[in-house]
N, C-alpha and C positions, 0 to 999 in steps of 0.2 A: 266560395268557401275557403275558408283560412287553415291555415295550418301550423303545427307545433316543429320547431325546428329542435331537435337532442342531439346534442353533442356531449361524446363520450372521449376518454381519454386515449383512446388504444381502438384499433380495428378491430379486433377480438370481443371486446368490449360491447361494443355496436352489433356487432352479429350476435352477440348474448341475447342483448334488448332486444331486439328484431324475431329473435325465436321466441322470444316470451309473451310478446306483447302483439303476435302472431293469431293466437285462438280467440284473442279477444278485440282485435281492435283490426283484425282483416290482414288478407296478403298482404305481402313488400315485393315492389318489382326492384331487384338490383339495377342501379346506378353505377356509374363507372366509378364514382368517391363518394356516393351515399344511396340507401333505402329507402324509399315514398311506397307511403298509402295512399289513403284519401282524409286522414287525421295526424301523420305524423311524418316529417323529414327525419331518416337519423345517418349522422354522419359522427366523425372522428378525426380527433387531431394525431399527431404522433410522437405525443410528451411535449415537450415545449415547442409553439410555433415561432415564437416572438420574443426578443428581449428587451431587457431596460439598457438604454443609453444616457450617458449624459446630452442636452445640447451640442449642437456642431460648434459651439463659440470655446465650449468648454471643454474640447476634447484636442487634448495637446497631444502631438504626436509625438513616437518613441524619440526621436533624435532631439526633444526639445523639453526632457524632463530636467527640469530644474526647482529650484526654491520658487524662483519670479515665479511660475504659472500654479504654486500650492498656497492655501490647498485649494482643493475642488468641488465645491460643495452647489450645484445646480438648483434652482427655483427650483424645478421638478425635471422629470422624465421624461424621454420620447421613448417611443418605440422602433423598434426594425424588428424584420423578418432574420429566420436564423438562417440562412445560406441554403444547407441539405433540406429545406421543409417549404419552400417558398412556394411550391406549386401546391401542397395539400392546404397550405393557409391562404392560398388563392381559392380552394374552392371549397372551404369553410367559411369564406368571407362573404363569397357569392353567393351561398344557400343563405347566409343571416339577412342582408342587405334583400331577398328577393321579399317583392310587394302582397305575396300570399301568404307569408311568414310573420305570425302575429305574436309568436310566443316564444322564448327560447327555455330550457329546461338544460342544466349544466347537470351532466351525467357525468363530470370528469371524477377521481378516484375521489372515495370521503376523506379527505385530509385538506392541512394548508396548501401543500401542492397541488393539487386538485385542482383547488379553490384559486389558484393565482393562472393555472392555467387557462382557464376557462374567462376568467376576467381579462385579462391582457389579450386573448383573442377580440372580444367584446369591445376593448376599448380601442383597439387596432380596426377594427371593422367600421368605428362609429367615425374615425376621423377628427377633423377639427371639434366635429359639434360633441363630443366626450361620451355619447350614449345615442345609442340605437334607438331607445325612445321603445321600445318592445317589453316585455312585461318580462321577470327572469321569474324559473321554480327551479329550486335545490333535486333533484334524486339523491338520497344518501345512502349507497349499500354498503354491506358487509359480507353479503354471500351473492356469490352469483348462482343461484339457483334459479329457475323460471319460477319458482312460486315465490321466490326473497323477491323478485325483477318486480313481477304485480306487484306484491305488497309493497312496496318503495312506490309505485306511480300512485297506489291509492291515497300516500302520505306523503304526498309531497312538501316540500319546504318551503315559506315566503321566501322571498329575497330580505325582507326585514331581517328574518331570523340566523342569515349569511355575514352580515355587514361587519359584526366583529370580525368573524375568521378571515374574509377577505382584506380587512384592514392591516389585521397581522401578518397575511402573506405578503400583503406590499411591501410591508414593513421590514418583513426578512431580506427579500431579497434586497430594499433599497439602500437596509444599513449591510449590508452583506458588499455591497457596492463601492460604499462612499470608505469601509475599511480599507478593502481591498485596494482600490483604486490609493487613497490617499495613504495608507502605510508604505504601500510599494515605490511610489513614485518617489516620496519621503527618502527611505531608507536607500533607494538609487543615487537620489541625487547628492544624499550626503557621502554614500560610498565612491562616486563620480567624483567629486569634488577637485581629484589631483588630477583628472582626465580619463579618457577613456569613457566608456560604459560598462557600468558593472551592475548587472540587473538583479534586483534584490526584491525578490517578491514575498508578501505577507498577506495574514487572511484570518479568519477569526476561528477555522479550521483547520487548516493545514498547517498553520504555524505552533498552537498546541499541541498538535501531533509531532512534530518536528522535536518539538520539548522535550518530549516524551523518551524519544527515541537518543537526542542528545545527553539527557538528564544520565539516561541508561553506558552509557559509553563515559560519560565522567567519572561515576563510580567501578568501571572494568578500569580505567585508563588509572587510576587512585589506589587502589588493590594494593596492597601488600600482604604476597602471601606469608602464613605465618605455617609453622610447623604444630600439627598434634597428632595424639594415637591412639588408636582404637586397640581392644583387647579382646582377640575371639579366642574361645578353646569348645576342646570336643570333651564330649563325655559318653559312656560306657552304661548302658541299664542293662537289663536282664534282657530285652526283644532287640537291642541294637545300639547302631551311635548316634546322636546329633549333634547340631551346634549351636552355640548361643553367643552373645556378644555383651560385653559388659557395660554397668552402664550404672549412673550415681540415684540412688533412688530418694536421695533429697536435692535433687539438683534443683532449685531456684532460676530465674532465667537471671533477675537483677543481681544476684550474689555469685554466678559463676562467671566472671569476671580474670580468671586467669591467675598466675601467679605475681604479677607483675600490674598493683592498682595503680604506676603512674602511665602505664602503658597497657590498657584493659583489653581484653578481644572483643573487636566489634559487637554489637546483639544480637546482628542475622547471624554470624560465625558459631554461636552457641548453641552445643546440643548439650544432653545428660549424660553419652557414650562418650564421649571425647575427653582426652587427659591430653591436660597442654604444658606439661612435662615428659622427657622422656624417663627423667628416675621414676615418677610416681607410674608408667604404664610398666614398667619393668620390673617394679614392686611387686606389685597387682599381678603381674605375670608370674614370676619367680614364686609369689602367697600361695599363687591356687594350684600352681604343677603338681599334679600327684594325689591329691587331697579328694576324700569323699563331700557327698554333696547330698542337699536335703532338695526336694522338687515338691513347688505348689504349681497348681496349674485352673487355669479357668476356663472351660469351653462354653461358648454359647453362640446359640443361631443367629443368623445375621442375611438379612435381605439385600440386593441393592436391583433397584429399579431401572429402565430401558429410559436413560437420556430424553428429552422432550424431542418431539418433531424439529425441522430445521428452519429458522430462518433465513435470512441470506448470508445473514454475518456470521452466525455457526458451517454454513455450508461451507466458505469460503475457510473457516479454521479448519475441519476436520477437512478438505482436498487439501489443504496448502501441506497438512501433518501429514496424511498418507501419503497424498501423489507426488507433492512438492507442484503443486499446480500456483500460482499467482492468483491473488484476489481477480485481477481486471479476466484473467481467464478462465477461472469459473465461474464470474458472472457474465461472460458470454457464451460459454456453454449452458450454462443455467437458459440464457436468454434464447438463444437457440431449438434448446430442448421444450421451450414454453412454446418460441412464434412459430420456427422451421417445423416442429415434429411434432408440437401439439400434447406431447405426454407428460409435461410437468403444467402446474397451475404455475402464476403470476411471480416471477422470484425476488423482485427489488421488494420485498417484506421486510417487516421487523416483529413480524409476531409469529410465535410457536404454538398457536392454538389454533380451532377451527372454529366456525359458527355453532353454535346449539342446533341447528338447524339439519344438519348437514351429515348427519348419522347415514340414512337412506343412500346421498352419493358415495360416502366411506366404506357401506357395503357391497354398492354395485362395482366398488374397484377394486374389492375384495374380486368380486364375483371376476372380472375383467384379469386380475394378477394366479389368479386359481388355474386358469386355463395351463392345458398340459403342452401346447403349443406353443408358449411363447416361444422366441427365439434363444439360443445362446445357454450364457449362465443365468438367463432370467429361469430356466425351468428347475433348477433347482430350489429359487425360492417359491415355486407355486405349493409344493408339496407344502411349506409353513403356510401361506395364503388358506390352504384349501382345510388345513387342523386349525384355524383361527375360527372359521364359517364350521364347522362341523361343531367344535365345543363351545361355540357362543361366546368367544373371547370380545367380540367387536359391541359395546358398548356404551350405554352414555359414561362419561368421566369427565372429573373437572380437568386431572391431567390431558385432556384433550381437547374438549368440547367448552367453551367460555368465551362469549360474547366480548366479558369486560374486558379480555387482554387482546381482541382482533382489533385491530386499527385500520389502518386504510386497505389494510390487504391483511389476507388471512396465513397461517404456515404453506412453506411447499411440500405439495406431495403430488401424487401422479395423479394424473388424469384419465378417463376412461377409454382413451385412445388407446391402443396396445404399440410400441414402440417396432419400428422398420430401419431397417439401414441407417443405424448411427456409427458413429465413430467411435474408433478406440476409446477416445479421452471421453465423447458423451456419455458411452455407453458405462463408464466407471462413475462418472458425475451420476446418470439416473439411477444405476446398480446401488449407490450408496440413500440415494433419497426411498426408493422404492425397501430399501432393509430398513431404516427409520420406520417408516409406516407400516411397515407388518409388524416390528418387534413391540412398538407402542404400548400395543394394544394384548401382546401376551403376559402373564404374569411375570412376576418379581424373579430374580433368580437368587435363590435359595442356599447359603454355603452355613458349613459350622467353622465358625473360628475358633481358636485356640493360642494363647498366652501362655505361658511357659515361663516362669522363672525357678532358675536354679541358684541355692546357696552355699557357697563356698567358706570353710572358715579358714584363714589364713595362715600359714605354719606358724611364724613368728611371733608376729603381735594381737593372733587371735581374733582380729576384725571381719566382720563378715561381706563378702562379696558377690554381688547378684549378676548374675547373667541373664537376659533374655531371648527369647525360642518362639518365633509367631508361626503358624499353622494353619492350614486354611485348605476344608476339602469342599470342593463344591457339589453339593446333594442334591438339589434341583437345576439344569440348565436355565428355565425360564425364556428369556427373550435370547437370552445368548445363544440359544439353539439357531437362530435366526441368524447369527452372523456365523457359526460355526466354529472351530476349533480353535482359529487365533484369537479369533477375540476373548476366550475362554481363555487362554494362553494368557494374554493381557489382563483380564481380571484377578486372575489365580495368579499372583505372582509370588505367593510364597507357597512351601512345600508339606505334604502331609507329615505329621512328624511319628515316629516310633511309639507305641505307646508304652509309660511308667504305672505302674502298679502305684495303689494308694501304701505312701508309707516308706515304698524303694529307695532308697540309698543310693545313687549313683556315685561312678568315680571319675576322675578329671583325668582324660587320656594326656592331652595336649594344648597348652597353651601358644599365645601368641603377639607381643604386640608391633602390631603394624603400622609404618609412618608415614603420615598422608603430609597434605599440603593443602589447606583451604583454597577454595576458588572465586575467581569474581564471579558477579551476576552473568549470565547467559545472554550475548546477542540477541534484541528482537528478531523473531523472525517475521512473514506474513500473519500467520496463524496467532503470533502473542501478542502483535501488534491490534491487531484486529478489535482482541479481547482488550486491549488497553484504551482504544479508543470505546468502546464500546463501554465497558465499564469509567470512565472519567469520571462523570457526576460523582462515583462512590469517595472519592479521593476531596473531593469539597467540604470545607469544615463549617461553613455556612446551611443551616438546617432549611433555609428558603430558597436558595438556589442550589442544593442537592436536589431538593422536591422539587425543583422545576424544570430539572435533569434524568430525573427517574428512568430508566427504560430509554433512555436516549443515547447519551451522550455525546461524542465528537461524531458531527456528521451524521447521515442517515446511512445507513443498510448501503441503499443506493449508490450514495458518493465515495464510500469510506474504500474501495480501489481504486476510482480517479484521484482522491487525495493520494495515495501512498505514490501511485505511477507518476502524478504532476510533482512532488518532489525527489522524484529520481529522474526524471526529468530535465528539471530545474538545476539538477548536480549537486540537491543540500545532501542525497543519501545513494550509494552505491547498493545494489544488490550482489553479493557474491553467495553462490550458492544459495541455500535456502537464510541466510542472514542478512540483515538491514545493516549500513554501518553509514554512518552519518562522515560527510565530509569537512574537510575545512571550513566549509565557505556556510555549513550548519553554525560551526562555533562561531565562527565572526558575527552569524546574526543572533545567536544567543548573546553574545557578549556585549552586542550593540545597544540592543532591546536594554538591557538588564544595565547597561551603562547609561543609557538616555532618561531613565528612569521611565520606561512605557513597556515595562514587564507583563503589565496585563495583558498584553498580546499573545501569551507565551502561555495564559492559565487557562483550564476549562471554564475557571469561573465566569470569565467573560461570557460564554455560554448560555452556563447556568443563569446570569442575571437576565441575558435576554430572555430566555425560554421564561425566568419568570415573567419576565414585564408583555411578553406576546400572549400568553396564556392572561393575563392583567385585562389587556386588550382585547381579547377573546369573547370574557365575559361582557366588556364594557364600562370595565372602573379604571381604564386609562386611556389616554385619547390618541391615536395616531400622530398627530400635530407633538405634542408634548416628548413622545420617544423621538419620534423623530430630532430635534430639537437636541438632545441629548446623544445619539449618536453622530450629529453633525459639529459639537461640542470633543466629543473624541478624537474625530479626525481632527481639528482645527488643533488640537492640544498633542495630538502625535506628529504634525508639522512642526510645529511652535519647539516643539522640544530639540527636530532634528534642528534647524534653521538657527534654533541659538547656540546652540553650544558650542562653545568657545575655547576648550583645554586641548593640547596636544595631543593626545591619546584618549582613547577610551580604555578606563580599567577594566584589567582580566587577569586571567589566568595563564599566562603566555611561557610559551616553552624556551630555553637554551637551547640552541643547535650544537651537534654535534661535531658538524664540519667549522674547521677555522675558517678563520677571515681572510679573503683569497690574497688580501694585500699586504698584510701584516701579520697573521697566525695569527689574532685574538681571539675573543670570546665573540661568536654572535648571536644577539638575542630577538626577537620578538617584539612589536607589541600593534596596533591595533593595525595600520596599517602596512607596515616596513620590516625588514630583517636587516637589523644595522648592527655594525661593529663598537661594542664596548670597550675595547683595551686588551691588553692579556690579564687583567685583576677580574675583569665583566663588569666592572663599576665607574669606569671612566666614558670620557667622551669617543674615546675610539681614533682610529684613522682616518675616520669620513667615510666608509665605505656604507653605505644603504641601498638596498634595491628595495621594489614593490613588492608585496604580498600578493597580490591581483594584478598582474601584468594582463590590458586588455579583458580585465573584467575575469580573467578567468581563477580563481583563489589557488594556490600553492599546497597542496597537501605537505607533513613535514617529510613524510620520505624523499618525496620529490626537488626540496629544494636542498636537501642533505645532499644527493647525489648532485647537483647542479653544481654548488659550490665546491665538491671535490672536484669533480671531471671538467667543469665551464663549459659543458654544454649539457643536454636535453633533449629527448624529445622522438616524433613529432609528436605535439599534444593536443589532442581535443577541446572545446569548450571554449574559444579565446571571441570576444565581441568586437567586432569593428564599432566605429564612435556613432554609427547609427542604430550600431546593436544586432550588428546581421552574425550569425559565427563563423569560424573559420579554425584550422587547423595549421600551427607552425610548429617549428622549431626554436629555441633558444640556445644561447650563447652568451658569455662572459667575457666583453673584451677590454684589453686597457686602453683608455684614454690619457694619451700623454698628457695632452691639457688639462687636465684635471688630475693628474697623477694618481688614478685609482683605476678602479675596474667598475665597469657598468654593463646593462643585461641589454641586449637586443634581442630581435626577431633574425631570425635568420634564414630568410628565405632562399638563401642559395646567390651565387656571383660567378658563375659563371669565367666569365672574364676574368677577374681577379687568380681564379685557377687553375688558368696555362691556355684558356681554350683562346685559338686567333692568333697567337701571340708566340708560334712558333717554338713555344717549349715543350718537352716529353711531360708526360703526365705520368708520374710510377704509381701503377696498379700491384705492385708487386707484393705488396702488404693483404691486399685484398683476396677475397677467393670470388669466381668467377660464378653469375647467377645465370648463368644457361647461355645460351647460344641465339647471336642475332639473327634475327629473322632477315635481315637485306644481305648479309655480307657470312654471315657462321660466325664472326668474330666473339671474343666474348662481352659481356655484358657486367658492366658497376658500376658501384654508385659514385656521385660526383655532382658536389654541389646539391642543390636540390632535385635533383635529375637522376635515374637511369640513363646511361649513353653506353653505345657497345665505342670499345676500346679505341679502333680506325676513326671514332667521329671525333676525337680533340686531340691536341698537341701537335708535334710538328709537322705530321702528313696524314691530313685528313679524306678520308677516300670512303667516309658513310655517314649517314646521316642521321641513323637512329640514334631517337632522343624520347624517353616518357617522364611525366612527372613522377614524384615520390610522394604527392600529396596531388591529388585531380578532385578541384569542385571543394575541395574541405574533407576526402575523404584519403585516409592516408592506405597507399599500396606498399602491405608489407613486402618481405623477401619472397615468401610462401606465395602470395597470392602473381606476383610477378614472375615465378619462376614456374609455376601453373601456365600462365599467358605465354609463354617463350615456347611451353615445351609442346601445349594441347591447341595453342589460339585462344584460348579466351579462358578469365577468372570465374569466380563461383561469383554468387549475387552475390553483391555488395551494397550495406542502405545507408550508407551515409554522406551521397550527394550532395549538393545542395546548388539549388539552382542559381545563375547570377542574374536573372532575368526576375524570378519568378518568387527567388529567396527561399523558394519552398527545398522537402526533401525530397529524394526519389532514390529506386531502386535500382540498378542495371551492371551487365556484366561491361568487364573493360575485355574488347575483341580487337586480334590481328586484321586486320582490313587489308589484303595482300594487293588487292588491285589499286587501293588511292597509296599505298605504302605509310600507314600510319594504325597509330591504336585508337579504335572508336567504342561509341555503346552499344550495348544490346541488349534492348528490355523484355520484360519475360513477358511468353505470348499470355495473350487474355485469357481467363477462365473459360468462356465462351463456349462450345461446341462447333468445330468448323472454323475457327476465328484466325486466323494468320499472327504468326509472328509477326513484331513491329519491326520496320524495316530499321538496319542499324546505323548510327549518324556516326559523323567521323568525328573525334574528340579532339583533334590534330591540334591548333591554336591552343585550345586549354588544357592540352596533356602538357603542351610545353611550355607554358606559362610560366615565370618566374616568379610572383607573388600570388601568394591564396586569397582570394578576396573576401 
């Protein structure tokens, strides 16, 4: 008797199936990696098992990116196993390939991804010969419900009716590839050019996103603040005082332009309150001091409704805005609160609705959140849970319930599990999803607004002048009852106002005009960036690939915190506090792109045309063969572009340094690659003096090399690539070359020798102040050379022999964390290692080892239960190293 082999995407997934298709189709005896009956195998992969590679002929290694080996555009594909998964795709392999397995049924998510999962498994499995030769059926769900689970096996899908969308999954990933791989290699080798490695990565994601955030730092950096003034005064009715603020009630946005049309104020700059004179706000001021006033006012009711459910990318803005939490760490916590605890549904979503289907599970987690038991701050929200199910607030609505907007997964909301021992941070992640779902679904909340204009008529020249007074009482809580006081706080952000009789006369207590200062645009943070990637398509002026952007945009739900993390990563963008700021080594690749003329790396458009031409291919009116063709066309022409060009620089927008020319006080300037001396005009050829911009691949931010060329030295700095690309951590220095009768940058790893040690002379630490006390001798302890050494170990009478590095592995030991080591034996963790073996990074403390007489590691005990500290290795040789490799 034969059997049906189902593969689902997720473990969770599989145990769904396996309940559902339980009353009907017989027990399941668990398996150690999959379910059997006597009609069905069901197992699971865990998201992607396998990737696309190029050939081994074609796959040029990191130390050997150049032009010669571009571009790289492969026949086709192999496969490999992805590292962390090779034992579950061993035995997903095993159950396909077994001889009583007639049939396979791809259970994986209803989307492209899904659909590329489950094929690449398939074709992995088949080997040389390309196909299993076994019959495939589609399951296509939207709800996981046991009755959605049957109704999906009773309608099942040919494989005919797959072959678009799998086409088009190939298709993503393979041009997703051939960009990838061939922009970056590209943009290396031409930044490589003058030596070194300087790793330049691009992508048809990450790099728009970068844009994004670059574009935003251009116009803050561009800002000229300009002066204007606003005009508030108070006024006097018969029940009290308010206040109002003036403001032009023909303002035009195109005609308020300033006083000054050859020098206009920007357009965002422009409100109707604002006077961009100080005489005309002091006018205006001096008009109305004193002066009675006439009051029209308009009240009327005003609803505003409870935010939709969350997707991933909303979840990830609202933690980032409250908690200051990180995309990548609320979608581990999100993912946590799904696999670990079971009490949130699926969260790499991108849709904010439920199934139609799905009302009945909506109330039993009414039923489940009503409980007076919960734990914590959950018991608070049961009492809302429990007035939701008593007045019938739960539902059909389209704000809810809508098939057409569920895509491969449906919104997050909780699950019918009731939540146990989370963490702080989980427990503020599901607190926040679990008030989503209840307030949903209560009515609108209810305020009366209120408008206020007041008119003034002016001593002098009699002109009339408006003030306005907005007011806002909120009369029904609504959903906001659910979040409670602050958020009430946050909606209601203006004040009840006093009330004026029809008719009242008021009088003008006090005037004001007050001088602001316009400001630039606000830093991305996580949360705007989010929404900027997430909104893209809207920003496309092309009406076909906006539509084929829709509801998309840069990246999925999914990836859109691996892209931000991979370019901070990368070092195109710092996170300081909750802000994004983009680095040097961003603008060098904006200016590149946008110099080589292969800008379209840099738009969503590119996006856009894909999603249109996959979705093309979807239906079946374009051919795999044909896009492809076209995206290997791209690559071949973003090679072509770097490999020829031929001019001395790449044009931009490059900055004057502040600091002179160390050799002559000139001008020194910028440009695509170098910071060279101009003259004292900044218009001449200069002294000769040039350094790198990217010394060792690592870019120059401008504060950094302002301080360098005052002081002639730096450092230690992070980020610098050896020529096979490994990284490493130095120092730099500014020295003169007689030969050359100028000044040039080294690496300055420290010389020992050169600075008294062996050589019988006194070393004066007298300048210095002392970082703690030698652990062999009591002596004291500075710096010297690349080295901590206590004082007795150089110059003329050496009588000890402690010596630690200043930088061990690529990780630099500040003052703090050495003077920590001196006083207790050992630093706090420290993660930026880096193996010379292994290349990799690691974690561990640098410890006094009093028995071998040297500083070693000590790595943090396992999670484990029971599990022993790892025993500590002696860091001796590489604490004292001379160069960082």
């Amino acid at each position: 008797m034969t059997k049906t082999l189902i593969i689902a995407e997720k473990p969770s997934v599989a145990q769904d199936i396996v309940r559902a298709l339980t009353p009907t189709a017989g027990k399941f005896d668990k398996q150690a990696d999959h379910f059997e009956n006597d009609r069905y195998v069901v197992t699971s992969a865990v998201g992607h098992l396998v990737e696309i590679k190029a050939p081994e002929e074609y796959d040029v290694k990191r130390g050997k990116w150049s032009f010669a080996h571009l571009p790289v555009v492969p026949p086709h594909f192999d496969l490999a196993p992805i590292d962390k998964a090779k034992s579950r795709l061993s035995a997903v392999v095993k159950l396909a390939k077994r001889k009583d397995v007639s049939e396979l049924i791809n259970a994986c998510d209803a989307g492209r991804e899904g659909e590329l999962i489950f094929r690449l498994i398939e074709q992995y499995a088949a080997g040389a010969k390309g196909t299993l030769g076994k019959p495939i059926k589609r399951l296509w769900l939207q709800s996981m419900t046991p009755q959605a689970i049957r109704e999906g096996f009773e309608k099942l899908r040919s494989d005919e009716q797959m072959l678009g969308l799998a086409d088009a999954a190939r298709s993503r990933s393979e041009a997703d590839w051939l960009v990838g791989i061939n922009g970056t290699r590209a943009m290396t080798a031409f930044n490589s050019r003058d030596g070194g490695f300087f790793l330049t990565t691009v992508g048809r994601v990450q790099t728009p996103t970068l844009s994004i955030v670059v574009e935003r730092e251009e116009k803050i950096r561009k800002h000229i603040a300009r002066e204007y003034w606003e005009i508030k005064a108070g006024f006097a009715a018969e029940a009290g005082e308010y206040e109002g603020k003036w403001f032009d009630p023909a303002y035009k946005k195109d005609k308020a332009i300033g006083p000054d049309p050859s020098n206009p104020v920007p357009e965002g700059d422009r409100r109707a309150d604002r006077c961009w004179t100080e005489a005309q706000a002091h006018a205006i001021r001096d008009a109305v001091l004193g002066q009675p006033a006439t009051v029209t006012e308009e009240s009327k009711p005003s609803t505003s409704a409870c935010p939709g459910l969350y997707d991933l990318t909303t979840l990830q803005r609202e933690a980032n805005s409250r908690f200051g939490f990180s995309a990548k760490t609320t979608l581990a916590l999100a993912q946590a609160l799904y696999e670990k605890h079971k009490v949130l549904t699926y969260p790499r979503t991108d849709s904010r609705h439920l199934p139609e289907d799905y009302l009945a599970t909506v109330k039993n987690t009414f039923g489940m959140l009503a409980d007076e038991d919960l734990p914590g701050p959950l018991r608070s929200l049961s009492m809302h849970a429990r007035k939701a199910i008593n007045e019938g607030y739960i539902k059909p609505s389209k704000r809810v319930f809508d098939n057409a907007k569920v895509s491969d997964h449906f919104a997050i909301i909780p699950t019918l599990q009731a939540p146990k021992s989370l963490s702080e941070a989980e427990a503020k992640l599901y607190d926040l999803v679990v008030k989503r779902f209840i307030a949903i679904f209560y009515p609108s909340a209810e305020f009366q607004v209120t408008t206020r204009i007041t008119k003034v008529k002016g001593k002098v020249d009699g002109a009339e002048h408006c003030f306005q007074t907005n007011g806002k009482v909120l009369v029904n809580p609504g959903w906001l009852a659910v979040y409670g006081k602050e958020a009430q706080a946050d909606d209601d952000k203006d004040t009840t106002l006093v009330p004026v009789n029809a008719g009242e006369m008021v009088a003008n207590e006090w005037a004001d005009a007050v001088a602001l200062k316009t400001r630039p645009p606000a830093r991305y943070t996580e949360a705007t960036l989010l929404s900027a990637m997430e909104g893209a398509g809207k920003t496309i002026d092309d009406d076909e690939l906006r539509e084929a952007m829709a509801e998309k945009g840069l990246g999925t739900p999914a990836t859109r915190a691996q892209t931000i993390e991979g370019l901070i990563a990368e070092k195109y963008m710092l996170r300081e506090g909750r802000e994004l700021i983009p680095t040097a080594k961003a603008f060098q690749l904006m200016t590149l792109l946008r110099g080589l003329d292969v800008e379209d790396l840099t738009k969503p458009e590119l996006t856009g045309a894909w999603e249109h031409q996959l979705a093309e291919m979807e239906h079946g009116r374009l051919s795999r063969a044909k896009f492809m063709e076209g995206i290997a066309a791209m690559a071949e022409r973003i090679v072509k572009k770097a490999k020829e060009y031929d001019r001395d620089t790449i044009p931009g927008d490059y900055a004057t340094l502040k600091a002179a020319c160390p050799n002559c006080g000139g001008v020194v300037k910028e440009n695509y690659r170098r910071f060279t001396c101009t003259g004292a005009d900044g218009n001449s050829d200069g002294c000769g003096f040039s350094m790198t911009k990217i010394p060792a691949g690592r870019s120059f931010e401008l504060h950094e090399v302002e301080t360098f060329l005052a002081d002639k030295k730096i450092g230690p700095l992070e980020g610098f690539r050896s020529k096979a690309g490994w990284p490493f951590t130095a120092e730099l220095k500014l020295v003169r070359d007689d030969e050359i009768a100028n000044w040039k940058l080294e690496f300055d790893f420290g010389d020992d020798a050169k600075e008294g040690e062996g050589e019988g002379e006194a070393v004066d630490f007298s300048g210095q102040e002392s970082l703690g006390s030698c652990p062999k001798c009591k002596g004291h302890i500075h710096e010297h050379g690349s080295n901590y050494v206590c004082e007795h170990s150089v110059g003329a009478k050496v009588t000890c022999d402690f010596k630690t590095g200043k930088i061990i592995l690529t990780q630099p030991v500040s003052h703090e964390q050495l003077g920590k080591l001196l006083r207790t034996g050992k630093t706090d963790l420290l993660d930026g290692f880096v193996s010379n073996r292994t290349k990799r990074k690691f974690k561990a403390m640098l410890v006094w080892d009093e028995k071998e007489g040297k500083v070693g590691f000590e790595f943090e005990p396992r999670g484990e239960k029971g599990a022993r500290p790892a025993a500590k290795k002696t860091a001796g040789r590489k604490v004292a190293a001379k160069k960082a490799e």
